[in-house]
LUMBA-563652 format. One record per residue (C-alpha): residue number from 1; residue in one letter; chain; x, y, z. Coordinates in nm, 4 decimals, padded with zeros to 6 digits. Last residue first. Layout:
REM residues N
atom i: NUM, aa: A, ch: A, east: X, north: Y, up: Z
...
END
This chain:
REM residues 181
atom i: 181, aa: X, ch: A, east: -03.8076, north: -02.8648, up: -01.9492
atom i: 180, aa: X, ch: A, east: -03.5795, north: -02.7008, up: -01.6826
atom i: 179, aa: X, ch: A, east: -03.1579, north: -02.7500, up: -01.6818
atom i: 178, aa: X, ch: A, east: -03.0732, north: -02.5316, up: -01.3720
atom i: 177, aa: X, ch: A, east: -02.9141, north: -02.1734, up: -01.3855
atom i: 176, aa: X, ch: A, east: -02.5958, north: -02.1010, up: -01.2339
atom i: 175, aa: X, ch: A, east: -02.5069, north: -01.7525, up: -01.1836
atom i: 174, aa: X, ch: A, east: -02.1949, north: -01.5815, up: -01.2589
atom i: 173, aa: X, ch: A, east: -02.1084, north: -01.2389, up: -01.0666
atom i: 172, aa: X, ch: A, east: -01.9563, north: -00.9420, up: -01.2502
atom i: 171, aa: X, ch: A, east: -02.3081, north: -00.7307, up: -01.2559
atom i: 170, aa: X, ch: A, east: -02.5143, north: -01.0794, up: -01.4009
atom i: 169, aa: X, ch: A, east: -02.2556, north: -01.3334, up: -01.5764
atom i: 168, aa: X, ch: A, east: -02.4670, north: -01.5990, up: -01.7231
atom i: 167, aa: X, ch: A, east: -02.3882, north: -01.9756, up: -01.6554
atom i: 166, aa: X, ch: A, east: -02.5567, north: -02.2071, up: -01.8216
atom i: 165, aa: X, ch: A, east: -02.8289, north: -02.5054, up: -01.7493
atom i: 164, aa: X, ch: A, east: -02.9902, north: -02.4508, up: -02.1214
atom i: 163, aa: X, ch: A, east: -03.3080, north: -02.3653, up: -01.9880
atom i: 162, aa: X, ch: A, east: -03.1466, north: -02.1113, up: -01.7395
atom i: 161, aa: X, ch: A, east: -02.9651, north: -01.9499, up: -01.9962
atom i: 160, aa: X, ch: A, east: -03.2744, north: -01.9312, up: -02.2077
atom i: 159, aa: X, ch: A, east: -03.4635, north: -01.7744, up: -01.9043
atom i: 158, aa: X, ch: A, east: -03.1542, north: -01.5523, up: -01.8059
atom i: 157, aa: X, ch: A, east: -03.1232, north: -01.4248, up: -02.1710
atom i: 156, aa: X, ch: A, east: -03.5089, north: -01.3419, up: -02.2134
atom i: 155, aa: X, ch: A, east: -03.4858, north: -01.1478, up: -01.8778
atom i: 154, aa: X, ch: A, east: -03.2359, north: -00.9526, up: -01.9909
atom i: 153, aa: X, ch: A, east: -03.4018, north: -00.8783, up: -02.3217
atom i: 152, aa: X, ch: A, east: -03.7223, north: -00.7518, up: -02.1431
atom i: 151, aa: X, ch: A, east: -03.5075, north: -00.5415, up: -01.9369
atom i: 150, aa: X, ch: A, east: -03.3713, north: -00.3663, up: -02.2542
atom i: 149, aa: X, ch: A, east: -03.0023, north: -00.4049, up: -02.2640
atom i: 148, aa: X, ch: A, east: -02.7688, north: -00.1173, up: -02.2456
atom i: 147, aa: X, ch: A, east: -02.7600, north: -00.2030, up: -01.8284
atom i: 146, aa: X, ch: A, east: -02.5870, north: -00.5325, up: -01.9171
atom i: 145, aa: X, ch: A, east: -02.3564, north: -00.3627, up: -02.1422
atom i: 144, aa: X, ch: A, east: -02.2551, north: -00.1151, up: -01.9009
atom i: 143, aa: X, ch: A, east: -02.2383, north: -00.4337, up: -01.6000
atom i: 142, aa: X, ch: A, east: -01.9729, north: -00.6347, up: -01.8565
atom i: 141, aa: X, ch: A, east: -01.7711, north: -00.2624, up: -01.8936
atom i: 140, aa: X, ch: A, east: -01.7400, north: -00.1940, up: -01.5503
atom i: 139, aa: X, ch: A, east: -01.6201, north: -00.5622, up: -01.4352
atom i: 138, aa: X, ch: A, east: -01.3551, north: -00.5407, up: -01.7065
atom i: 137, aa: X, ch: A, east: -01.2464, north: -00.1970, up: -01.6339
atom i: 136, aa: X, ch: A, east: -01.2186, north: -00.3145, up: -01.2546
atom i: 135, aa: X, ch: A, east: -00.9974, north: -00.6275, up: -01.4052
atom i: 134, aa: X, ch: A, east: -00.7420, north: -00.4686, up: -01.5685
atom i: 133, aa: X, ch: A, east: -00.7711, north: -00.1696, up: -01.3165
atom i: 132, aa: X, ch: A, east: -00.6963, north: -00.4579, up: -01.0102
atom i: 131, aa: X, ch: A, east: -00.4327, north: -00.5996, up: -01.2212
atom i: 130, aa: X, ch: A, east: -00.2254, north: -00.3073, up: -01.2610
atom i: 129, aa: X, ch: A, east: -00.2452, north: -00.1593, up: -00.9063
atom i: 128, aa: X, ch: A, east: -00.1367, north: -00.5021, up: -00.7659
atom i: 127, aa: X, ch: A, east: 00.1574, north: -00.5252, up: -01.0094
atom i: 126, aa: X, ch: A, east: 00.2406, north: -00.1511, up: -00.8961
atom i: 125, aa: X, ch: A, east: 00.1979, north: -00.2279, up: -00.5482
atom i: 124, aa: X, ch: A, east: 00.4699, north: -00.5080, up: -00.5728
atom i: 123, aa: X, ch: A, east: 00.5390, north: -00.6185, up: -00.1876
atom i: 122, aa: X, ch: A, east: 00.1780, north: -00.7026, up: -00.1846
atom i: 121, aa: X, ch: A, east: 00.0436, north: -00.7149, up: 00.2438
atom i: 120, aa: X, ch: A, east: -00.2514, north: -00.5256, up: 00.2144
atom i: 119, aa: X, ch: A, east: -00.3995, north: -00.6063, up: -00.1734
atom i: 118, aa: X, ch: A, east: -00.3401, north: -00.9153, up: -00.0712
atom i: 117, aa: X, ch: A, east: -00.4817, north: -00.9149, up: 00.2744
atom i: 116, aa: X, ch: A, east: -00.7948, north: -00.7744, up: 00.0158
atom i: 115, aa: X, ch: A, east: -00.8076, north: -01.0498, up: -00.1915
atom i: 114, aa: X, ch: A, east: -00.7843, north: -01.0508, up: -00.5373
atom i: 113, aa: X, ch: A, east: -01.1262, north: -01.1217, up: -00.6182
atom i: 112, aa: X, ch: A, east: -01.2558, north: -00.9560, up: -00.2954
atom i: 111, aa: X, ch: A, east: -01.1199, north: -00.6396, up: -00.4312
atom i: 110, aa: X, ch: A, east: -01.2878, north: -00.6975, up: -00.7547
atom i: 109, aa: X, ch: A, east: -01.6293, north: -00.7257, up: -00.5753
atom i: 108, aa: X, ch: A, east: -01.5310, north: -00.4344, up: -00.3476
atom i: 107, aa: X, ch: A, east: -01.4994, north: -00.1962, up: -00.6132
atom i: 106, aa: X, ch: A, east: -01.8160, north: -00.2430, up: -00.8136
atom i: 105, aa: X, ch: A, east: -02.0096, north: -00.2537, up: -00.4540
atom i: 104, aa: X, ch: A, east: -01.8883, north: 00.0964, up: -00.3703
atom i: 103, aa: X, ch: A, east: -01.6119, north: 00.0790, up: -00.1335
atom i: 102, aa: X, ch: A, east: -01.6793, north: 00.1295, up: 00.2431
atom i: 101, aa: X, ch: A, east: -01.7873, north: -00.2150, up: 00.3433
atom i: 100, aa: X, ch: A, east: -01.5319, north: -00.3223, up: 00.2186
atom i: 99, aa: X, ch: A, east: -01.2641, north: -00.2059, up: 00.4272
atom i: 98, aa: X, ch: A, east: -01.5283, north: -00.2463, up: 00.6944
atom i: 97, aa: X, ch: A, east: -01.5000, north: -00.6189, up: 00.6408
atom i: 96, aa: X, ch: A, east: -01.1159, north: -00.5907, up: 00.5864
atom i: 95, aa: X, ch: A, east: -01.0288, north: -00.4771, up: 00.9036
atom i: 94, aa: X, ch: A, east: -00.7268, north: -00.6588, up: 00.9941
atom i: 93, aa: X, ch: A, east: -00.4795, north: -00.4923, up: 00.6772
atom i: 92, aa: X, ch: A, east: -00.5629, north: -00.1680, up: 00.7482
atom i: 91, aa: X, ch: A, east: -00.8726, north: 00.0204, up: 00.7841
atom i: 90, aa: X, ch: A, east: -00.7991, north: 00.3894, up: 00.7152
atom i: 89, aa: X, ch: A, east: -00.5403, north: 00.3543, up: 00.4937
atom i: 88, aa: X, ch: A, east: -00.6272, north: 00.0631, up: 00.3507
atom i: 87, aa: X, ch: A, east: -00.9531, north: 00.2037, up: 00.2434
atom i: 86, aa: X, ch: A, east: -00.8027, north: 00.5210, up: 00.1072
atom i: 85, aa: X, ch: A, east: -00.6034, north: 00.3126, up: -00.1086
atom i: 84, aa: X, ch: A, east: -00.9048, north: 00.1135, up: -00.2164
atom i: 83, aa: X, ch: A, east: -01.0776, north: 00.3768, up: -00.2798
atom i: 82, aa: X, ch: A, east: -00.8191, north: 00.5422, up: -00.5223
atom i: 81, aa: X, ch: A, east: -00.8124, north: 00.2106, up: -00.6612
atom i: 80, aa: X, ch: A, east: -01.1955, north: 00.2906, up: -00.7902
atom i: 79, aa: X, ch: A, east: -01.1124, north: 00.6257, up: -00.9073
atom i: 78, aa: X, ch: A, east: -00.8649, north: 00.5120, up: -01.1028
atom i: 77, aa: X, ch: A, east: -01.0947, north: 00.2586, up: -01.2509
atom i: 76, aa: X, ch: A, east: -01.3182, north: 00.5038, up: -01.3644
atom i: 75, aa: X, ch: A, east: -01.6235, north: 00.5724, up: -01.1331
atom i: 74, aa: X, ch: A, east: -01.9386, north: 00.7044, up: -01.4013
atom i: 73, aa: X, ch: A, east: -02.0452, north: 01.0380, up: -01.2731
atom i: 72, aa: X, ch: A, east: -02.3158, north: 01.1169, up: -01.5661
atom i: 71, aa: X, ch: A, east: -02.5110, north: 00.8060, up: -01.5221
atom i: 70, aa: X, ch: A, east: -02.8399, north: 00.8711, up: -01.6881
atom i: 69, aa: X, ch: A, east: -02.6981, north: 01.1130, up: -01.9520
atom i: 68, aa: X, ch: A, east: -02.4553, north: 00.8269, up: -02.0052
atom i: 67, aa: X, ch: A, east: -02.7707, north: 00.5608, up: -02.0195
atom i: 66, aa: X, ch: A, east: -02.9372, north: 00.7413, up: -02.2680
atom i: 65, aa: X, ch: A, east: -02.6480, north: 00.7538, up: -02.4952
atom i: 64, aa: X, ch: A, east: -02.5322, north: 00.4140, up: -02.4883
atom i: 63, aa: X, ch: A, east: -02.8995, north: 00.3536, up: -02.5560
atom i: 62, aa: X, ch: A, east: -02.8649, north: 00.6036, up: -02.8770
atom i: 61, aa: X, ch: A, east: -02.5096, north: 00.4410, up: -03.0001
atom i: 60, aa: X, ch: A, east: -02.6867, north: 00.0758, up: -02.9761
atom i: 59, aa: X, ch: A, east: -02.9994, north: 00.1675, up: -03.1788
atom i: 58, aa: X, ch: A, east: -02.7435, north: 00.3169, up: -03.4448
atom i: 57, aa: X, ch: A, east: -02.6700, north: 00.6842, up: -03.4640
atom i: 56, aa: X, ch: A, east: -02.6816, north: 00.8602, up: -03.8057
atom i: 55, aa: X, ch: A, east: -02.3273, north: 01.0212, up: -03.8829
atom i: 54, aa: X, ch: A, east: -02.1892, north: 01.3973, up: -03.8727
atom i: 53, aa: X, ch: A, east: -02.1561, north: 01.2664, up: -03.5188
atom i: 52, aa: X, ch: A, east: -02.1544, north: 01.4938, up: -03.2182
atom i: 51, aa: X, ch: A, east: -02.4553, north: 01.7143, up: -03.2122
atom i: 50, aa: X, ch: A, east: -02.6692, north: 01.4398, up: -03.3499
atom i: 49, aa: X, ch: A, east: -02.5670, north: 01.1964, up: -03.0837
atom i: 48, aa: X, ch: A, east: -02.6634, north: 01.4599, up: -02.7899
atom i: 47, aa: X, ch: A, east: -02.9935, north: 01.5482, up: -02.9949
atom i: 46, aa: X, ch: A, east: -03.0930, north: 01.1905, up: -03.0277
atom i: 45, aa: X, ch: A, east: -02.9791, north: 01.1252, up: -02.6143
atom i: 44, aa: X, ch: A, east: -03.2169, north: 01.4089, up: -02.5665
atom i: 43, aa: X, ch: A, east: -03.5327, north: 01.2647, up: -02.7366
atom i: 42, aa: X, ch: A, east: -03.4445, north: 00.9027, up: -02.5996
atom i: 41, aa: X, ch: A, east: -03.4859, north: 01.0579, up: -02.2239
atom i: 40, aa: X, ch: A, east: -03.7826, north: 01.2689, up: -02.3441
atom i: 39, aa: X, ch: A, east: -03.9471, north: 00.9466, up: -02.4656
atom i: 38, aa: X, ch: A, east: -03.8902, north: 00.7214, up: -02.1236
atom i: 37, aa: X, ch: A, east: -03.6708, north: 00.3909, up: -02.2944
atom i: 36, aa: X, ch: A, east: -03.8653, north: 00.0626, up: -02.2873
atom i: 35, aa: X, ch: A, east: -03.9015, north: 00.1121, up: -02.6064
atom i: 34, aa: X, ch: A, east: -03.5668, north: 00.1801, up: -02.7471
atom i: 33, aa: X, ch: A, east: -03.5121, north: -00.1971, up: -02.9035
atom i: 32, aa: X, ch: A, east: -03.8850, north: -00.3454, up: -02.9970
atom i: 31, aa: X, ch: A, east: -03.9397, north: 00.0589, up: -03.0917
atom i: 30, aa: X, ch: A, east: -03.6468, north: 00.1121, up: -03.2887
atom i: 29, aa: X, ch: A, east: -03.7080, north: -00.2163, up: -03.4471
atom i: 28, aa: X, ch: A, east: -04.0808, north: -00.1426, up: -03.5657
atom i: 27, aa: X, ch: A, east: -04.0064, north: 00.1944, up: -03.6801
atom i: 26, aa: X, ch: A, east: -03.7155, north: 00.0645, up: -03.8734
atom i: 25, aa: X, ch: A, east: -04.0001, north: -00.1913, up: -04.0462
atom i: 24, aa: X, ch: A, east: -04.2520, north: 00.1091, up: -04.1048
atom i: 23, aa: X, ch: A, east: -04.0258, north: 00.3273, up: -04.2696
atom i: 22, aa: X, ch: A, east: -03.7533, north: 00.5753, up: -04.2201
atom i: 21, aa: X, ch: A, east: -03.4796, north: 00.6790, up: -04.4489
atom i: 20, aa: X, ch: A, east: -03.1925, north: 00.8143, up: -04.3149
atom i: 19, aa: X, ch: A, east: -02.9439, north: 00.9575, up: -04.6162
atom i: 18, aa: X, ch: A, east: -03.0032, north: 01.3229, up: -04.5310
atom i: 17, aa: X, ch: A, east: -02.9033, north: 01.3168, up: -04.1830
atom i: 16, aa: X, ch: A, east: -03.0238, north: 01.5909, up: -03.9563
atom i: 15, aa: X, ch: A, east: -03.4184, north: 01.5624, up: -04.0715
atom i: 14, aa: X, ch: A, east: -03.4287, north: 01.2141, up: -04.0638
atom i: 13, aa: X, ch: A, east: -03.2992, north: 01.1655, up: -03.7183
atom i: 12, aa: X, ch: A, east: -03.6188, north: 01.4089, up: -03.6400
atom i: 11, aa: X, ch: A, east: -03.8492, north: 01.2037, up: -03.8114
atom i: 10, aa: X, ch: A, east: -03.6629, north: 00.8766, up: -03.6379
atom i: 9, aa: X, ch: A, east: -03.7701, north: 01.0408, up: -03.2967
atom i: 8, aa: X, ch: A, east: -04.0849, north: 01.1140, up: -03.3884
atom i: 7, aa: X, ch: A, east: -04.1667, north: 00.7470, up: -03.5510
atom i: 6, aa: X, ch: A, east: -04.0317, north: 00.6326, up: -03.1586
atom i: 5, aa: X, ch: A, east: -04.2880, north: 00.8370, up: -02.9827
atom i: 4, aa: X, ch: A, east: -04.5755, north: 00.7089, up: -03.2011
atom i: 3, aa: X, ch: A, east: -04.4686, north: 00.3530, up: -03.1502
atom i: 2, aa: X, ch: A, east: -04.4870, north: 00.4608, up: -02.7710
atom i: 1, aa: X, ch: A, east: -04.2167, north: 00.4988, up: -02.5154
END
């Protein structure tokens, strides 16, 4: 999306909400932050947000936005362990590699956490079922904020983090990254 693009948008947030002032610095934000954004995808999450907040939407609130009309059909976490029952009902307790196979890849990397003979053999379901949505929302919610950033910004963290020989947590896996001078 364009400079020009972004101005648009903030004309038209200044239009709904009285109190929103635009200027050349907010311009220059917006754009740093929402510009990697397609323009009629930003333009709809603006009218979404408008329609539903008597308040102006922050930079965060309008990616958020964007990436919810992007990904309408979300899996919850209930939806997740329904896969996983389903899964051990048609695979069992020896066939956990098609198990797996079978689950979307959010699912299976929490079921591997636990363990899927586990998952199989727990005497205490409930406990099972408990953790695994404690984590699954946990797993969701670290790959939603990694998709809210702005691929530029991603690749800024990983350089730093690889610079500074830390681990950073890509879609629920950690990777190492090497001290480099």
């Amino acid at each position: 999306m364009t400079k020009g693009e972004v101005a648009k948008l903030l004309v038209v947030l200044a239009a709904s909400y009285p109190k929103f002032e635009v200027d050349d610095l907010k311009v220059q934000v917006w754009h740093e932050m929402l510009g990697d954004l397609d323009y009629s995808l930003a333009n709809l999450a603006i009218k979404k947000l408008i329609l539903e907040s008597t308040f102006p939407p922050s930079i965060a609130e309008v990616r958020k936005a964007a990436m919810e009309i992007l990904n309408p059909d979300v899996m919850t976490a209930a939806d997740a362990w329904g896969e996983v029952v389903q899964a051990i009902r048609r695979y069992g307790y020896y066939r956990a590699e098609e198990a797996l196979a079978s689950m979307s890849p959010e699912t299976a990397r929490v079921v591997r956490s636990i363990g899927w003979q586990e998952i199989c053999m727990s005497e205490e379901p409930g406990v099972i079922r408990g953790q695994f949505l404690k984590m699954y929302q946990q797993v969701a919610e670290r790959e939603q904020k990694e998709k809210l950033l702005p691929q530029g910004l991603r690749e800024d963290i990983q350089r730093i983090a690889g610079r500074m020989d830390m681990k950073v947590i890509t879609g629920g896996r950690s990777v190492e990254g090497g001290y480099k001078q």
